[in-house]
C-alpha positions in Angstrom: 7.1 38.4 -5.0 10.3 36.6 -3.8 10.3 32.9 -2.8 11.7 32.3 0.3 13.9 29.6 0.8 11.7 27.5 2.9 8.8 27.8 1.2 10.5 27.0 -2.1 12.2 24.2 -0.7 9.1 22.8 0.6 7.2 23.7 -2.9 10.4 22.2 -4.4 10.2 18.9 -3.2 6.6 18.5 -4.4 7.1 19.1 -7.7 9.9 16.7 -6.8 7.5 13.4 -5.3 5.8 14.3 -8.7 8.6 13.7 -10.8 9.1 10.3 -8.7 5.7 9.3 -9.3 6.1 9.3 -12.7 9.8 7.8 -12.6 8.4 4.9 -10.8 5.4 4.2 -12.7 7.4 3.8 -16.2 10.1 2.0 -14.7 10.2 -1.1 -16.7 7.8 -4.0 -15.5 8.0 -7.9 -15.9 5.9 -8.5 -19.2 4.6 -5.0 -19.2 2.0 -5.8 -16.6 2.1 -3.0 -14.4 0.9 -4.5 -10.5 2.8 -1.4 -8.6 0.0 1.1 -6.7 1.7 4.5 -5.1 0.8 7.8 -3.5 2.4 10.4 -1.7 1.7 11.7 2.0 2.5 14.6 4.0 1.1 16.3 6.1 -1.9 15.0 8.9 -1.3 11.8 6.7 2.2 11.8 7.3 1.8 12.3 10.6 -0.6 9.4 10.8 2.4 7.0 9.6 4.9 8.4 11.9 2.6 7.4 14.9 1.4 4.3 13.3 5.5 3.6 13.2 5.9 4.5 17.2 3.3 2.7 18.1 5.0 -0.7 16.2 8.4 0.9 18.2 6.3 0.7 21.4 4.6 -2.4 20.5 8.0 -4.4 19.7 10.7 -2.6 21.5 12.6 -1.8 18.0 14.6 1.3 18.0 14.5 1.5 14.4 11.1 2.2 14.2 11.6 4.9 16.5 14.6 5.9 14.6 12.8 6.0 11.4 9.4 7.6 13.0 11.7 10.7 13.6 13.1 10.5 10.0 9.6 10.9 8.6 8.5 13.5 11.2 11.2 15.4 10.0 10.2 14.8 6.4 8.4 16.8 4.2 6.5 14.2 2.4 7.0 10.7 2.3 6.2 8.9 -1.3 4.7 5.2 -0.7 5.4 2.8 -3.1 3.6 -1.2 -3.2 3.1 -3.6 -5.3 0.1 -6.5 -5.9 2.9 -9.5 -5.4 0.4 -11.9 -4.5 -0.6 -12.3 -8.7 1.4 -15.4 -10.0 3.5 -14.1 -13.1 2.7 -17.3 -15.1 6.3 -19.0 -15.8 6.5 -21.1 -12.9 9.8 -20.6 -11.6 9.9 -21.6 -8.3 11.2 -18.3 -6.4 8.3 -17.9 -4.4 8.8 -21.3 -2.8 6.2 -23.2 -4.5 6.5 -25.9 -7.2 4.7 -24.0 -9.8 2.6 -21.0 -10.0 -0.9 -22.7 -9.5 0.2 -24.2 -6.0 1.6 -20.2 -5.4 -2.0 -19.4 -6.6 -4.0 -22.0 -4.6 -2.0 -21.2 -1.1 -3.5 -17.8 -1.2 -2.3 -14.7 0.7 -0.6 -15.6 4.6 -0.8 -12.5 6.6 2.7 -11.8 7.6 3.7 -9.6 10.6 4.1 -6.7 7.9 3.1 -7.5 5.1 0.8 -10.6 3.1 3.0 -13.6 1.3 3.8 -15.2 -0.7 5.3 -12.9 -2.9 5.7 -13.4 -6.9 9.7 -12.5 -7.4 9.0 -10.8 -10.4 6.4 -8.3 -8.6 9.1 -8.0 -6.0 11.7 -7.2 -8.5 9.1 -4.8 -9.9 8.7 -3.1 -7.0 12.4 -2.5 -6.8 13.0 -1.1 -10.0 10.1 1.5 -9.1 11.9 2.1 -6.0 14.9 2.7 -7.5 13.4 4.4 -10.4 11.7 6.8 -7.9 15.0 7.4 -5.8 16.9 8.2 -8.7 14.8 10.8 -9.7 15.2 12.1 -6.1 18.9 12.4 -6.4 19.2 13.8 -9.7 17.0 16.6 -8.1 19.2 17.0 -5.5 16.4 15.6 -2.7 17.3 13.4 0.1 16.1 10.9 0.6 15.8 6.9 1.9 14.3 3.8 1.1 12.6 2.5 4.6 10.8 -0.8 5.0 9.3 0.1 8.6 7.4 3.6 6.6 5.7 0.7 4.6 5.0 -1.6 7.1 3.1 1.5 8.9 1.5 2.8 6.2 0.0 -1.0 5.3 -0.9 -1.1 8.5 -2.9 2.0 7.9 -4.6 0.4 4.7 -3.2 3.3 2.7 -2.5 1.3 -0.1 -4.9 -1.2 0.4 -4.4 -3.7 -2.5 -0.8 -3.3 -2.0 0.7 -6.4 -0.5 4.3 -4.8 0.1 4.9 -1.3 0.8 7.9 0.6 0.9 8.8 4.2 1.9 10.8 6.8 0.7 11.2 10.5 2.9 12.2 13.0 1.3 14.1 16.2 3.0 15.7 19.3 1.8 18.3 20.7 4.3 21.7 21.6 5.1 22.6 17.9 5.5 20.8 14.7 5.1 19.0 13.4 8.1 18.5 9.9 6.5 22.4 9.3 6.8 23.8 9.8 10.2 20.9 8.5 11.9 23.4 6.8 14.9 21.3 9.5 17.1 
């Protein structure tokens, strides 16, 4: 039986979000303690974000979120990657904008208008190298895609990674050119 090219592409870049699954859950964490939580949507899912993200649009008069709505409607599946930032990491640096990580601790999570504070930096520097871990992977299987806050910010909104306290999206896309790059439209 032949494989036509759309359905191969579209089987393609699932086998691809698996790949990035795995890319970004052994990219290197701080002190091995592993606090990032993923999972990939598509389809009546995926369409749950991109409404979630016009209704933020409509709510805040941001184009971007419209922008970006279209970005993942035109997407085949959109990989979601968060992380538990709210842990303290335990050396007390400062970063987060307390004194030490017991005051970080004791201020408990502050419901931000995207996502909950304060943040450890090495759980956002965690998150990161997932995301990059993940995109990489992407590329090197010739996928298009994006990093997008605004996917994340939808998708916490949708509790779909609920003990996630920073979300990210990445779309991915396989066509003629990449709709993640001139996105001036």
């Amino acid at each position: 039986m032949p494989i036509i090219g759309e359905e191969g592409e579209r089987d393609g870049i699932l086998e691809a979000v698996k790949l990035m699954l795995l890319s970004a859950r052994t990219a290197p964490k701080s002190a091995g303690i592993d606090d990032i939580t993923m999972v990939a949507v598509y389809g009546k899912e995926k369409e749950e974000v991109v409404t979630e993200m016009l209704k933020i649009a409509a709510e805040r008069n941001i184009e971007g979120f419209r922008r970006d709505a279209r970005n993942t409607q035109d997407s085949e599946v959109v990989l979601l990657i968060g992380v538990r930032g709210s842990k303290p990491f335990g050396l007390n640096c400062g970063a987060c904008g307390y004194p030490d990580c017991k005051a970080f601790e004791k201020a408990g999570e502050i419901e931000g208008q995207d996502f909950t504070g304060p943040a450890c930096i090495f759980k956002a520097l965690d998150l990161g190298i997932a995301l990059g871990s993940a995109a990489k992977t992407a590329s090197l299987l010739n996928v298009d895609n994006r990093i997008m806050y605004r996917i994340g910010a939808a998708a916490r909104r949708l509790h779909l990674l609920p003990r996630a306290n920073v979300i990210m999206g990445i779309p991915l896309s396989a066509t003629g050119k990449s709709i993640y790059y001139d996105r001036s439209k």
